[in-house]
VOVEXVEX-930721 format. One record per residue (C-alpha): residue number from 1; residue in one letter; y, z, x. Coordinates in nm, 3 decimals, always signed. Each point is the difference from the previous one (the first is absolute). Example, Ala and Ser with C-alpha at 12.3 -4.5 7.8 and 13.67 -1.06 7.14 Angstrom:
2
  seq  type        v        w        u
    1     A   -0.450   +0.780   +1.230
    2     S   +0.344   -0.066   +0.137
***
This chain:
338
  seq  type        v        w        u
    1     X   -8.564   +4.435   +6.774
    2     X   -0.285   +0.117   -0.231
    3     X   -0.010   +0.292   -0.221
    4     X   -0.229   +0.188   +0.223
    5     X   +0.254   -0.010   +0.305
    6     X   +0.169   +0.347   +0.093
    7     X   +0.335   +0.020   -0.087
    8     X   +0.304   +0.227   +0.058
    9     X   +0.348   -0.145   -0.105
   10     X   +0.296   +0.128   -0.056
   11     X   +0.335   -0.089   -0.129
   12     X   +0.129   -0.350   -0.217
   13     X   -0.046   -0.223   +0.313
   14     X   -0.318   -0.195   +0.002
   15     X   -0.172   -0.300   +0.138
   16     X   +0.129   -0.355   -0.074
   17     X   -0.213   -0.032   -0.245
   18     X   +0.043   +0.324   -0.145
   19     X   -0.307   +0.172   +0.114
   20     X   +0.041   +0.323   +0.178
   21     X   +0.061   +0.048   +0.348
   22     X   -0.271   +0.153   +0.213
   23     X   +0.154   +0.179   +0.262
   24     X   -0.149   -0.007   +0.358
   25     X   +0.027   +0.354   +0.116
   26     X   +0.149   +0.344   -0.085
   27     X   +0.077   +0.171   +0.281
   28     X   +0.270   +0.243   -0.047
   29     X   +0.381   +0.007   -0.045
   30     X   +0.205   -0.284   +0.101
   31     X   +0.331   -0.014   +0.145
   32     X   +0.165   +0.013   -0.332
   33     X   -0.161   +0.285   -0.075
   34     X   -0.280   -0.120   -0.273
   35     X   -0.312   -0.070   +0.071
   36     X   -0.147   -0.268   +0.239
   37     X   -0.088   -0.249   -0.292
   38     X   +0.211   -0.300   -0.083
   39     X   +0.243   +0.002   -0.263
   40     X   -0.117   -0.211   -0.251
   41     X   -0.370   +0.181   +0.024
   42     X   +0.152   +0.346   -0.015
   43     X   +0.379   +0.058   -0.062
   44     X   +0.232   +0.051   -0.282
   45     X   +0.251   -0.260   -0.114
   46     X   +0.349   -0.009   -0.149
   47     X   +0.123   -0.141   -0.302
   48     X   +0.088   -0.307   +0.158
   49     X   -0.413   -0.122   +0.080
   50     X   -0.179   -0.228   -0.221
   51     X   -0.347   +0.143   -0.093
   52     X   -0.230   -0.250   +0.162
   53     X   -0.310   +0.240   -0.138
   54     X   +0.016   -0.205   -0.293
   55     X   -0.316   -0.043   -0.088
   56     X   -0.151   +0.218   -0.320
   57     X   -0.220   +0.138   +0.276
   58     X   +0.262   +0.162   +0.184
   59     X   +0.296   +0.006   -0.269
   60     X   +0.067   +0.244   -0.246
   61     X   -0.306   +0.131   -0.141
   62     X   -0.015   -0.101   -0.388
   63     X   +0.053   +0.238   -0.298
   64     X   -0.236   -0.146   -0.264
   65     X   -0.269   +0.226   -0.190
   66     X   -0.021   +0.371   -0.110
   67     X   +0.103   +0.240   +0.227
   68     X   -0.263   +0.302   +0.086
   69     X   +0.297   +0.255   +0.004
   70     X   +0.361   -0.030   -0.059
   71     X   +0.276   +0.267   +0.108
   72     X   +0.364   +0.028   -0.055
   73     X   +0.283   +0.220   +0.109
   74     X   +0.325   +0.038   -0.088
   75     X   +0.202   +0.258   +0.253
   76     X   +0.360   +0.108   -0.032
   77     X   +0.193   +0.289   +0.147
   78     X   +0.098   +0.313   -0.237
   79     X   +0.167   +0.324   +0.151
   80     X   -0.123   +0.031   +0.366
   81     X   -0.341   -0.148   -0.095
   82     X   -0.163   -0.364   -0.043
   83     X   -0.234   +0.010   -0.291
   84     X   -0.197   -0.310   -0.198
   85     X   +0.190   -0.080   -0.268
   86     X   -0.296   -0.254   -0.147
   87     X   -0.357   +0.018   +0.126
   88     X   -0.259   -0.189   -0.154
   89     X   -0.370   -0.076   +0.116
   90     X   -0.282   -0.178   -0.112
   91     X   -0.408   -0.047   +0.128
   92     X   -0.080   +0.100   +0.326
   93     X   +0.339   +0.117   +0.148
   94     X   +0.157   +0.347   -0.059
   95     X   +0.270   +0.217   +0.149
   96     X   -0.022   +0.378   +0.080
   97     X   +0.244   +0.222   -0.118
   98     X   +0.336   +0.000   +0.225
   99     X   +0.072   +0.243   +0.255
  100     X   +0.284   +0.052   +0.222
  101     X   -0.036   +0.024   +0.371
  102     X   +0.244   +0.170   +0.126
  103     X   +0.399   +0.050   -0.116
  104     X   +0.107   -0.334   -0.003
  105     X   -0.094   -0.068   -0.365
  106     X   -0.173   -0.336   +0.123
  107     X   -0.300   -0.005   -0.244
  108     X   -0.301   -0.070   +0.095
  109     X   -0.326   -0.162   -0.223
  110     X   -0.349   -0.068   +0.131
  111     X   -0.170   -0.327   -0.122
  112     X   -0.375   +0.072   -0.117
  113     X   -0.298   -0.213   -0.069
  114     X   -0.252   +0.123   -0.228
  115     X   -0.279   -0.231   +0.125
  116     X   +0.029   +0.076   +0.317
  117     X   +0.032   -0.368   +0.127
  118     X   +0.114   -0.344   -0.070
  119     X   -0.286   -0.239   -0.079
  120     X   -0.053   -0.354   -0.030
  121     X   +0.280   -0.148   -0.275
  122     X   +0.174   +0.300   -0.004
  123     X   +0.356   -0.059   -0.066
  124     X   +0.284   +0.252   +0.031
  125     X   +0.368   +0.013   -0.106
  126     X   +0.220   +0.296   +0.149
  127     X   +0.398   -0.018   -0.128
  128     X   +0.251   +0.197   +0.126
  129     X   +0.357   +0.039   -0.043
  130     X   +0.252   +0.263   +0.184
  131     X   +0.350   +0.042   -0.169
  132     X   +0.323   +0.059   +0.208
  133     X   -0.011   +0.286   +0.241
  134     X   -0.383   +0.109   -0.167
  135     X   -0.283   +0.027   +0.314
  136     X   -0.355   -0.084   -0.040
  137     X   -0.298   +0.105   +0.252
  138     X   -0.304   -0.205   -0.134
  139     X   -0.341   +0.079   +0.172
  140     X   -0.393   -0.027   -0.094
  141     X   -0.235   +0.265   -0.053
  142     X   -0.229   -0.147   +0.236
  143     X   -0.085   -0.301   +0.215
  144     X   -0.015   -0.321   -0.214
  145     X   -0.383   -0.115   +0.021
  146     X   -0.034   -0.374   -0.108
  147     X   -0.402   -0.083   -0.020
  148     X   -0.215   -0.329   -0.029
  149     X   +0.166   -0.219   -0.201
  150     X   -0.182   -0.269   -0.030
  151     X   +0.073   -0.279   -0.269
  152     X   +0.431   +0.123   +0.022
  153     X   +0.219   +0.213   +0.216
  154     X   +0.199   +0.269   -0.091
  155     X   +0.340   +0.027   -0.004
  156     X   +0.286   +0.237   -0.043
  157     X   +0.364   -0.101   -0.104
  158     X   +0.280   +0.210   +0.075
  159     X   +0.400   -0.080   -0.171
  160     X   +0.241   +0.240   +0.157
  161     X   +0.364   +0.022   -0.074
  162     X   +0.279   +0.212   +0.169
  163     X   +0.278   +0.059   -0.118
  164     X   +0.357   +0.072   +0.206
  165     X   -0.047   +0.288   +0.186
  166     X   -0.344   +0.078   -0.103
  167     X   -0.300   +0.069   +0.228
  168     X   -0.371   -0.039   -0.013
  169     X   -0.261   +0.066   +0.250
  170     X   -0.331   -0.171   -0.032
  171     X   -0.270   +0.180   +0.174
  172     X   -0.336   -0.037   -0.098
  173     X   -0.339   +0.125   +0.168
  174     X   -0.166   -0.355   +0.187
  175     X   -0.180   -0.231   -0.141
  176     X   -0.403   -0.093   +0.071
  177     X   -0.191   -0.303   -0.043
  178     X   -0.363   +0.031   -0.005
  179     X   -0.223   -0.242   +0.050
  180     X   +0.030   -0.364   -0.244
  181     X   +0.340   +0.175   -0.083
  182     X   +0.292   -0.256   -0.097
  183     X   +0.312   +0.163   -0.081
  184     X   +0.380   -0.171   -0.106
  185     X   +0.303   +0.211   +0.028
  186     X   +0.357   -0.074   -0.098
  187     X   +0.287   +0.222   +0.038
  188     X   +0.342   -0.170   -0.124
  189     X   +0.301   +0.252   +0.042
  190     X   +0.349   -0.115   -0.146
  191     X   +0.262   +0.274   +0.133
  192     X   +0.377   +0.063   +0.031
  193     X   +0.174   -0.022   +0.371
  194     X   +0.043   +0.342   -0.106
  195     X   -0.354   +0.081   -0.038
  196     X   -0.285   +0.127   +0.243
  197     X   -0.354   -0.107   -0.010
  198     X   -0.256   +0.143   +0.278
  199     X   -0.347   -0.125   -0.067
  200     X   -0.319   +0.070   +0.245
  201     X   -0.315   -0.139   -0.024
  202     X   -0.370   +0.047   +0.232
  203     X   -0.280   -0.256   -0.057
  204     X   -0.325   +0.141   +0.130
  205     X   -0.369   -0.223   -0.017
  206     X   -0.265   +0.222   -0.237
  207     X   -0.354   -0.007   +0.178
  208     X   -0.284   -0.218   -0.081
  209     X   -0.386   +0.108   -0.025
  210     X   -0.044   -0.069   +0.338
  211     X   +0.313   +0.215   +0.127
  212     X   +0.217   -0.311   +0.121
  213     X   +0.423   -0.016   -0.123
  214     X   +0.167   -0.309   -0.109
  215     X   -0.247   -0.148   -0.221
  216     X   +0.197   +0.007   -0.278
  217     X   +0.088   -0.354   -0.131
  218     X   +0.406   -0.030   -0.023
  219     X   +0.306   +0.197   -0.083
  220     X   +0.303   -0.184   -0.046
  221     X   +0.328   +0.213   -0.022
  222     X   +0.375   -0.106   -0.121
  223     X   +0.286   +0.137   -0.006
  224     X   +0.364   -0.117   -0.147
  225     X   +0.317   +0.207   +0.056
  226     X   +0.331   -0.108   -0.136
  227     X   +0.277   +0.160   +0.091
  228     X   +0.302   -0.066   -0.186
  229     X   -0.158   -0.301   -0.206
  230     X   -0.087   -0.148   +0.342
  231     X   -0.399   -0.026   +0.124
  232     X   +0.051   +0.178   +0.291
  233     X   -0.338   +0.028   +0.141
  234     X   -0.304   -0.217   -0.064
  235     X   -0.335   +0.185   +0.162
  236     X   -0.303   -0.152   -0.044
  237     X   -0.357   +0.126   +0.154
  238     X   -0.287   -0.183   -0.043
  239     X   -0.348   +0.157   +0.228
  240     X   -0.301   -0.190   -0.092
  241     X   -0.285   +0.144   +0.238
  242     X   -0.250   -0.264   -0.114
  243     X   -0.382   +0.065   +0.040
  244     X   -0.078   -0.133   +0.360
  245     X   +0.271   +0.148   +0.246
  246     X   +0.170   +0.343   -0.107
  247     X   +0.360   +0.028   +0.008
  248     X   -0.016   +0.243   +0.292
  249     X   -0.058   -0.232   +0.230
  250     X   +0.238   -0.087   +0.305
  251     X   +0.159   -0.257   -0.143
  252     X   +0.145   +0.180   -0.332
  253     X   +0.048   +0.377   -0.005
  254     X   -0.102   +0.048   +0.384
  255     X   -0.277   +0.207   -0.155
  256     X   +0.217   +0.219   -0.188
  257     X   -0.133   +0.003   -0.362
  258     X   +0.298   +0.222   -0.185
  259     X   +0.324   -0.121   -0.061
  260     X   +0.296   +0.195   -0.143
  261     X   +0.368   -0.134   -0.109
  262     X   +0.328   +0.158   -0.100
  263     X   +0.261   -0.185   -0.152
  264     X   +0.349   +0.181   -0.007
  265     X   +0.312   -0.160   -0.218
  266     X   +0.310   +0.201   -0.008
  267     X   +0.399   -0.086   +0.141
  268     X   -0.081   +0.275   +0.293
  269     X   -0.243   -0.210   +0.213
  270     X   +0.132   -0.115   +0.334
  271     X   -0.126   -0.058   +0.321
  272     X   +0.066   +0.325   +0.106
  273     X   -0.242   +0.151   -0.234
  274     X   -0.277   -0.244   +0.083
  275     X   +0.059   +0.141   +0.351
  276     X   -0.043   +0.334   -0.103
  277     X   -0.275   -0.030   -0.211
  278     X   -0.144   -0.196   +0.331
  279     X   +0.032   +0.271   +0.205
  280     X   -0.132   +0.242   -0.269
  281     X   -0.325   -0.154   -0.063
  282     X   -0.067   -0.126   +0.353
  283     X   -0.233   +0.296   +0.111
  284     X   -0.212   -0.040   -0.287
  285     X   -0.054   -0.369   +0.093
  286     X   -0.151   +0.038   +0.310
  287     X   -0.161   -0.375   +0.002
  288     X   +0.312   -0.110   -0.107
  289     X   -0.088   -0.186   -0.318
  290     X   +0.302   +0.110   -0.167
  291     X   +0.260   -0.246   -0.083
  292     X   +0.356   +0.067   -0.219
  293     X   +0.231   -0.331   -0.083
  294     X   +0.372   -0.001   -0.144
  295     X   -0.016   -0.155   -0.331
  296     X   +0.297   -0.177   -0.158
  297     X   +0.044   +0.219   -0.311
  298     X   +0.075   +0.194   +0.197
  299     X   -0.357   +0.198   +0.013
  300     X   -0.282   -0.016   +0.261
  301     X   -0.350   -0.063   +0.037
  302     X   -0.270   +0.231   +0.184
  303     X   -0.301   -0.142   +0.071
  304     X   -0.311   +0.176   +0.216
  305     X   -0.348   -0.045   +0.064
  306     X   -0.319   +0.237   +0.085
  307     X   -0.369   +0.078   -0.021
  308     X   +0.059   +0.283   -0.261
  309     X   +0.211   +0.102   -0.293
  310     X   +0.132   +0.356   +0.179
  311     X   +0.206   -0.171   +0.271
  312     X   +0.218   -0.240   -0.278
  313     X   +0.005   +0.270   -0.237
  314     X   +0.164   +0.229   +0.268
  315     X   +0.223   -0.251   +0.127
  316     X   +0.134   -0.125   -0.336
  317     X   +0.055   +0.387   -0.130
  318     X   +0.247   +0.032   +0.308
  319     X   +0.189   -0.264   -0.068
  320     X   +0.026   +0.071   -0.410
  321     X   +0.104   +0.382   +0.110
  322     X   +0.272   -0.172   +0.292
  323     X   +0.152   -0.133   -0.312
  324     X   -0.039   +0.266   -0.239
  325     X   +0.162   +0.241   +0.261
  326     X   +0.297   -0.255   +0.050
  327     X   +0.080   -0.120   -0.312
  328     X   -0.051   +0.309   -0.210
  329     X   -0.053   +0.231   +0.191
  330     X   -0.362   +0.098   -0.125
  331     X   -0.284   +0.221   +0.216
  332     X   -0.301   -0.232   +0.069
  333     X   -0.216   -0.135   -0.314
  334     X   -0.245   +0.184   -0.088
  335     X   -0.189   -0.159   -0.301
  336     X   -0.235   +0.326   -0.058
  337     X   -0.249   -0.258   -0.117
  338     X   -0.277   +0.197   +0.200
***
């Protein structure tokens, strides 16, 4: 396989020799209810799996150097409210001031980025840790924007930890690559069986000079949840579009360039709910790229594909406010970011 190949990979299983798997065709659900890829080239795996990505290519993205921007928070639970009780920040990463969506006293802070974009080199550190019973919305101003990078990717670390019975929903706006971009994300989330952790995320293709998508060079995602003190899921993503055959093609994303994710951990999943949620989202999947798996956590995993960022931003917000409406009986999100 040469660098230049198009790839799209997801979870810890690999090749033999611990290259990624290039899967033949994505075609819409299968009869397990994810998507039509194989396991090991998109799925999400238990404790129990041995990370076969092993490679520094594909493993966890390093930590070395300065960072560009650095942001901690602290959140506990006082009265009826959740408030930080430490916040710190550092270069190109702020916070807004809190605010309060509705009753519930879940607080809510929006992550912002002076420069506007993440650049070649660029590292960034976000730490976050949620008390007993304290609940955390965490968003973005705006859609992260990662540009050339040409002599070192950028990268963004996150370190979450949730505590028993606490709650944190991470929802950020989606994330472009522009052309020559090469971005490295890890998200590693340590939580109590009593916890809940609801992350979403959209990866959209920037545009090149001459108005074609996918031309960015690579973004490789990971993310680590342990539940308990147990790795509970291991999800890897790797898309490399290359330079000679985009990734929208027929034998990677069908010709769907967006893809959005949401990973769910809390004691509540069953089967039943990944029915509902099934049934829920089905009319606004009306190619049927939508896909939702049972994890072992227990959580799930949402996966969907399309030609724009409208459809998976839609289709994930219904499935956040399902939740919000069961669980805690909250009106739909509404992040009154514009």
């Amino acid at each position: 396989m040469t660098e230049t190949a198009p790839v799209i990979e997801r979870g810890a299983g690999g090749g033999a020799d611990g290259e990624p798997v290039i899967p033949r065709r994505l075609s819409g659900p299968s009869a397990a209810g994810g998507l039509g890829l194989p396991d090991a080239a998109y799925g999400i795996t238990g404790s129990a799996a041995v990370d076969r990505t092993g490679s520094p290519a594909v493993g966890r993205l390093g930590t070395h150097g300065e960072w560009a921007g650095t942001l901690s928070l602290s959140i506990d639970r006082r009265g009826d409210r959740s408030i930080a009780v430490k916040q710190y920040h550092d270069g190109a990463l702020r916070v807004l001031r809190p605010h309060y969506l509705d009753e519930s006293g879940q607080v809510c802070y929006v992550v912002i980025n002076p420069g506007g974009a993440y650049l070649g080199g660029d590292k960034y550190l976000i730490e976050v840790d949620v008390a007993p019973g304290a609940e955390l919305l965490l968003t973005t101003q705006s859609a992260t924007k990662v540009y050339r990078t040409p002599d070192s990717r950028a990268e963004q670390h996150l370190h979450i930890r949730l505590a028993a019975g606490a709650r944190m929903e991470l929802l950020p706006d989606p994330l472009i690559a522009y052309r020559e971009a090469s971005y490295g994300q890890v998200t590693v989330v340590e939580m109590d069986p009593g916890a809940s952790f609801v992350m979403a995320e959209v990866v959209t293709p920037g545009w090149s000079p001459d108005g074609k998508l996918f031309r960015y060079d690579e973004i490789r995602m990971r993310n680590e949840i342990s539940v308990g003190g147990r790795l509970a899921v291991l999800d890897n993503l790797l898309i490399r579009p290359g330079t000679g055959s985009p990734v929208d093609g027929m034998s990677f994303m069908d010709r769907h360039t967006h893809l959005g994710s949401l990973l769910v951990m809390d004691a509540r999943v069953d089967a039943a709910l990944v029915d509902e949620l099934h049934a829920a989202l089905a009319p606004l999947d009306p190619q049927g790229q939508l896909g939702i798996t049972l994890l072992d956590g227990p959580g799930l995993a949402l996966r969907a594909l399309s030609g724009s960022t409208e459809p998976l931003n839609e289709m994930l917000a219904a499935a956040v406010d399902l939740l919000r409406g069961r669980w805690h009986g909250q009106d739909p999100l509404n992040l009154r970011k514009y």
